[in-house]
N, C-alpha and C positions, 0 to 999 in steps of 0.2 A: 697275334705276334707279327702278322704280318705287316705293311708299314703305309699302307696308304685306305684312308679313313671311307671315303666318298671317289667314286669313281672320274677320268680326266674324260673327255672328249679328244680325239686326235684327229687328223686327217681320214678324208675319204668317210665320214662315218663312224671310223672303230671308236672304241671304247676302251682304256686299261683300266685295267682294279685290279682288287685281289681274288685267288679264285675261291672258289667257291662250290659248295655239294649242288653235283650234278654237272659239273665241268668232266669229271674222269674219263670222259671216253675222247673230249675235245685234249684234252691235255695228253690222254695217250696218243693217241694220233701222228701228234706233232712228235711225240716221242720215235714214236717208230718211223716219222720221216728222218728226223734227226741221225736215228742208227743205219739208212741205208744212206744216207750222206753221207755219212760217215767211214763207210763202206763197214757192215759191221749190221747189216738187214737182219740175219736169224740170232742175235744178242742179247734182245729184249725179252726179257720173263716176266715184268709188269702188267698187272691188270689192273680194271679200274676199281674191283674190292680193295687192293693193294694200297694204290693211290688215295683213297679213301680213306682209308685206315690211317697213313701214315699222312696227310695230309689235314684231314680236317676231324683226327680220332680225337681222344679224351687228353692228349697231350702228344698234339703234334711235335715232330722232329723235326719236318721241313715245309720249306712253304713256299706256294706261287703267287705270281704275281701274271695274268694276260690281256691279253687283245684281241678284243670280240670284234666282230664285225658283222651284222645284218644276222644274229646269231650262231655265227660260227666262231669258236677257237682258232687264230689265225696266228697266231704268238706267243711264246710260253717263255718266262723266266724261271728254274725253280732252284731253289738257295737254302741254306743252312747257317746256322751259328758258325763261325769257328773262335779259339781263345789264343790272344798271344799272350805268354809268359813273358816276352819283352817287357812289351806296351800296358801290361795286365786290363786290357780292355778287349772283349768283343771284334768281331768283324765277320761278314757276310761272304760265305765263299759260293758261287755261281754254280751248280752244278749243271745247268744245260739251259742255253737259249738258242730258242731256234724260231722263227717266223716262215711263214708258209712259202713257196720260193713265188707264189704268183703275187703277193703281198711284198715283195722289199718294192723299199725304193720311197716307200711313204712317210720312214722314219718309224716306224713300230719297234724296230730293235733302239734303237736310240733311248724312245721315250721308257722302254723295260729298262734298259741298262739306268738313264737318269732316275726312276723312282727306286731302284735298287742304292744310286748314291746319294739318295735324298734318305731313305731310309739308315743308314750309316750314319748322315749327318746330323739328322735328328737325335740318335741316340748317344750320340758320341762314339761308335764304331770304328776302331782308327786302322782297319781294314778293306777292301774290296778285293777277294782278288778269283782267279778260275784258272781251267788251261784250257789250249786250245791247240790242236793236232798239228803238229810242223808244216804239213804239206797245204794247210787251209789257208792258204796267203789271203781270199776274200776279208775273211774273218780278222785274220791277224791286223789287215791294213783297216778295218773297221777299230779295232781297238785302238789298235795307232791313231786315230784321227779324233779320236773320244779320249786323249792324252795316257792313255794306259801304256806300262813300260814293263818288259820284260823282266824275268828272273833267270835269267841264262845260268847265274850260278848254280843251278836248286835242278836236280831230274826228281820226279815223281817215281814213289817208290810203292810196289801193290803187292798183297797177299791174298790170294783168294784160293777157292777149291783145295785138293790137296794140300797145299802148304799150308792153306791158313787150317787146316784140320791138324794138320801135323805138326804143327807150333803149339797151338792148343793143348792137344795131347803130352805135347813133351815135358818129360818130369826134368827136375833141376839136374 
C-alpha cells in the first residue's frame, strides 16, 4: 500500500523507500526526537512490537515511507488513508515527519513530502494534508515554500482518555 516501488538515491548517500521489517527501532527514534521537539518528551507509548504490528501486520493501517543513510534511519514520513465525502476519493493525511536535526538542509524532508505527492497522484488522491504546531514557523515556512496552504478555517478537534471512555460508555 505504500507508494513507492524501488528505492530513489538522494543527496549525500541517503536512500528513500518504503519502510520496511526491521526499521522499528530507526523509526522510533525519530519518533521520540520528534516528541521532544515538540516539546512533549514523556508522550510517546510506542514501541517497536507496536509499530510492527500496525505497520507491516496482516493488514496494515498506516504506513512509512524513509531515509537511510550509511544504515541509519535519518527521516520518517508516516501517513494514513483518509476519505472525503466531498470529493468521494481518498487522500493521504501526514501524521508525522521529522528528519534527524544533524541531516536537514540536504533536502530529505522535501524528497518524503514529494513521494508522499507522487503517491496521491498516482492513485488519483485528491488530498494531501497534516498539522503542524502554531509556534513551529521552521516547519510552517517549509510548507509554504513546498506551495501547501493553510486551513485557518478548521481547529482540530480530539478525544482521548477519559472522554473518549466516557463517550463510549454513554447510553442514548
Amino acid at each position: 500500500m505504500g507508494g513507492i516501488v524501488t528505492a530513489r538515491q538522494l543527496a549525500e548517500g541517503a536512500v528513500l523507500r518504503e519502510a520496511r521489517p526491521g526499521d522499528e527501532d530507526g523509526i522510533l527514534a525519530l519518533i521520540h526526537a520528534l516528541a521532544v521537539y515538540e516539546r512533549e518528551p514523556d508522550a510517546v507509548a510506542n514501541t517497536p512490537e507496536m509499530l510492527a504490528a500496525t505497520l507491516f501486520g496482516a493488514e496494515p493501517r498506516a504506513f512509512a515511507h524513509v531515509v537511510e543513510r550509511e544504515g541509519r534511519i535519518v527521516g520518517i514520513a508516516i501517513w494514513f488513508l483518509t476519505y472525503s465525502t466531498w470529493t468521494g476519493r481518498h487522500g493521504i493525511w501526514l501524521e508525522d515527519l521529522y528528519v534527524d536535526e544533524a541531516e536537514r538542509g540536504a533536502g530529505h524532508g522535501t524528497a518524503l513530502m514529494r513521494a508522499l505527492a507522487a503517491v496521491c497522484v498516482e492513485r488519483g488522491y485528491a488530498r494531501f494534508e497534516w498539522t503542524v504546531l502554531d509556534w513551529n514557523a521552521p516547519s510552517i515556512a517549509f510548507y509554504r515554500s513546498l506551495g501547501a496552504e493553510p486551513m485557518d478555517e478548521w481547529t482540530t478537534q480530539r478525544l482521548s482518555g477519559d472522554a473518549l471512555a466516557a463517550l463510549a460508555a454513554a447510553t442514548a
